[in-house]
N, C-alpha and C positions, 0 to 999 in steps of 0.2 A: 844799950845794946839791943839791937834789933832781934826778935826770937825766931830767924831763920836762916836755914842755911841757902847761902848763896851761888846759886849755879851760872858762869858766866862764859858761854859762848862767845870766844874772842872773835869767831867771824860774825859778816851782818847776814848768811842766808836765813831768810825766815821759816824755809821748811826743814833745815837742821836745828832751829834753833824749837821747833815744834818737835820735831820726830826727842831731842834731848828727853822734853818736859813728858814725853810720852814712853819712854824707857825708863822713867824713874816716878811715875802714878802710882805702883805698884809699891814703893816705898812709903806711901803718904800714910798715916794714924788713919787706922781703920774709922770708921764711924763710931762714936759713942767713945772713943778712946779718954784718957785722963789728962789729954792734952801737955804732956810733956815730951811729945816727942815732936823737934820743931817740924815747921814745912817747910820744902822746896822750892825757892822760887829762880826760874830758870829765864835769864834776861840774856840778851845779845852785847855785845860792845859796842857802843856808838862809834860808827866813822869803821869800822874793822875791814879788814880785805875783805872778798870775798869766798877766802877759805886758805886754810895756813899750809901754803903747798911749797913755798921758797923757803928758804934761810931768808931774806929779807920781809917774808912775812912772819916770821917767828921771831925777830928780834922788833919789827915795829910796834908789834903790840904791849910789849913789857913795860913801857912807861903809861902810856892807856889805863892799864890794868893795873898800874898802881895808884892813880889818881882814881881811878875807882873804886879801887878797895879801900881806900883814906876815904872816900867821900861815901860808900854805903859800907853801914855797921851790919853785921852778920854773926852768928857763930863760929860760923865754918864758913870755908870757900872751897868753892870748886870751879877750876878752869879746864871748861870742858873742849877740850881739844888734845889729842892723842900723841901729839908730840910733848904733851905739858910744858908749853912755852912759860914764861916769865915764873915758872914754880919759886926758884932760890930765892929773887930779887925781891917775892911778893915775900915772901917770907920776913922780910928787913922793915916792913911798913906796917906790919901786921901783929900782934902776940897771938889770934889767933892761928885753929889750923887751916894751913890751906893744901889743898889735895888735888895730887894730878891723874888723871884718871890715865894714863899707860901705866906708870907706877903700880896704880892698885890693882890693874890687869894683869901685872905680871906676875903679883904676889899671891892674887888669886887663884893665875896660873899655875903656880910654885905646887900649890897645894890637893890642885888636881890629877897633874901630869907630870913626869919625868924629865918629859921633851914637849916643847911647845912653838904653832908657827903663828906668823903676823899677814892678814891680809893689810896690805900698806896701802896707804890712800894715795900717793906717787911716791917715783922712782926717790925723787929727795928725803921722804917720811924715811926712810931704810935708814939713813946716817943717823938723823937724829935719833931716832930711836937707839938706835946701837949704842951710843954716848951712853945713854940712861940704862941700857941694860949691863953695860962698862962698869958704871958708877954702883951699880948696885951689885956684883960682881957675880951676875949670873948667865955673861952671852952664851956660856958654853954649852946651857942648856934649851938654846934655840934652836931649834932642828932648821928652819928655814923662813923665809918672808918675801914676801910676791904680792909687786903692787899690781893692782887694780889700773892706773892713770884714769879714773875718766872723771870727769865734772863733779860737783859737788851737788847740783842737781839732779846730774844722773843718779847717785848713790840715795838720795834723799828719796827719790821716784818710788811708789812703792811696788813696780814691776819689772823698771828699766834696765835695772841690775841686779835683779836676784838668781839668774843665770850663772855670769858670772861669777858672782860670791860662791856660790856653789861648786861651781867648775874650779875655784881656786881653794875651797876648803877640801875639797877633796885631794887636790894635787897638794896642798900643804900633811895632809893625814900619810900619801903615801910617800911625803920624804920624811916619814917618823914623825911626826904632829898626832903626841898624846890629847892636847886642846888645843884650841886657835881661839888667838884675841882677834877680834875686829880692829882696825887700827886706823878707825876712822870714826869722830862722829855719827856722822852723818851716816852711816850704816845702820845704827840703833834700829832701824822698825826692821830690820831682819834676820836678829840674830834667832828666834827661832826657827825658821825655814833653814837656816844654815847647817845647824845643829843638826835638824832633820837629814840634813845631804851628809853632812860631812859624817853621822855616827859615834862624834867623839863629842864633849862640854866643849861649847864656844861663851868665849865669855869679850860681854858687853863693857866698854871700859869708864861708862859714865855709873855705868849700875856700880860695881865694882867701887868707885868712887862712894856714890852715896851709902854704900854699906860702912868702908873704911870714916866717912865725914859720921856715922850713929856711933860707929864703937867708939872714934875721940870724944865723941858729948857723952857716951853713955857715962 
């Protein structure tokens, strides 16, 4: 068994799959540590869309991502993508944990806020998400969710859309948004600018993950 947890960006963008490994450095065993706490290693999906914006991108990737979680041994996994595609099905190939970072966003959320909103990465992220907040049975505590639509590079960029995310955390704050998840990857290098606009905890949902992926090893 390999002694890391495995962080797998089902899309192939390479500057989301950078901004990931760059939202979650801050988790890594300090220097001089006692080396029990594993590392990160944060890989893309070979062949993957180019960002999981359809229902047909969210169900192609489930078999993908199970032949690869069969073929690399990890502790943990994390499928870092905010719809948490192929979660259940990895679950059946795997005894370990594997963790979907909206989930752990929202549980994060739970414990910050009362009421909480989603910048959605498109109009289609809205449903799916909704299922999982269904399934865990807390939509009722979602004040509201407003996507963004625009490119997975644009959100990657680290100027092109921090405008926006701002103008949308603040309009998620004033329909009652005690915290707002990112609900995107590929957002990762902005959640603190966001936070700075919006006034309220915005929470990262790959960070969130890697917290949730230490407490099952701890």
């Amino acid at each position: 068994m390999a002694s890391r947890i495995l962080v797998i960006n089902p899309n192939c963008s390479h500057s989301c799959t950078a901004g990931i490994a760059q939202s979650l450095a801050p988790f890594a065993a300090p220097p001089g540590a006692d080396g029990r706490r594993p590392p990160f290693e944060v890989v893309s999906l070979p062949g993957g869309p180019p960002a999981i914006a359809t229902w047909r991108d969210w169900f192609s990737v489930a078999e993908p991502l199970c032949q690869m979680v069969e073929r690399e041994a990890a502790l943990a996994y994390i499928i870092a993508c905010v719809s948490d595609p192929a979660i259940d099905v990895l679950r059946t190939v795997t005894s370990r944990p594997v963790i979907g970072p909206f989930r752990s966003a929202v549980a994060s959320a739970l414990v910050r806020a009362e009421r909480f909103g989603i910048i959605a990465f498109v109009e289609a992220s809205k449903a799916r998400q909704r299922k999982v907040l269904q399934s865990m049975g807390v939509e009722s505590r979602l004040a509201a969710s407003i996507a963004l639509n625009l490119p997975m590079e644009t959100l990657t960029d680290p100027t092109a859309a921090r405008a926006a995310l701002c103008d949308t955390a603040r309009a998620l704050v004033a329909a009652g948004s005690e915290a707002v998840i990112l609900g995107c990857a590929g957002m990762a290098g902005h959640r603190a600018a966001v936070e700075d606009a919006a006034g309220v905890p915005v929470i990262e949902p790959c960070q969130a993950a890697a917290a949730q992926a230490l407490l099952a090893l701890a």
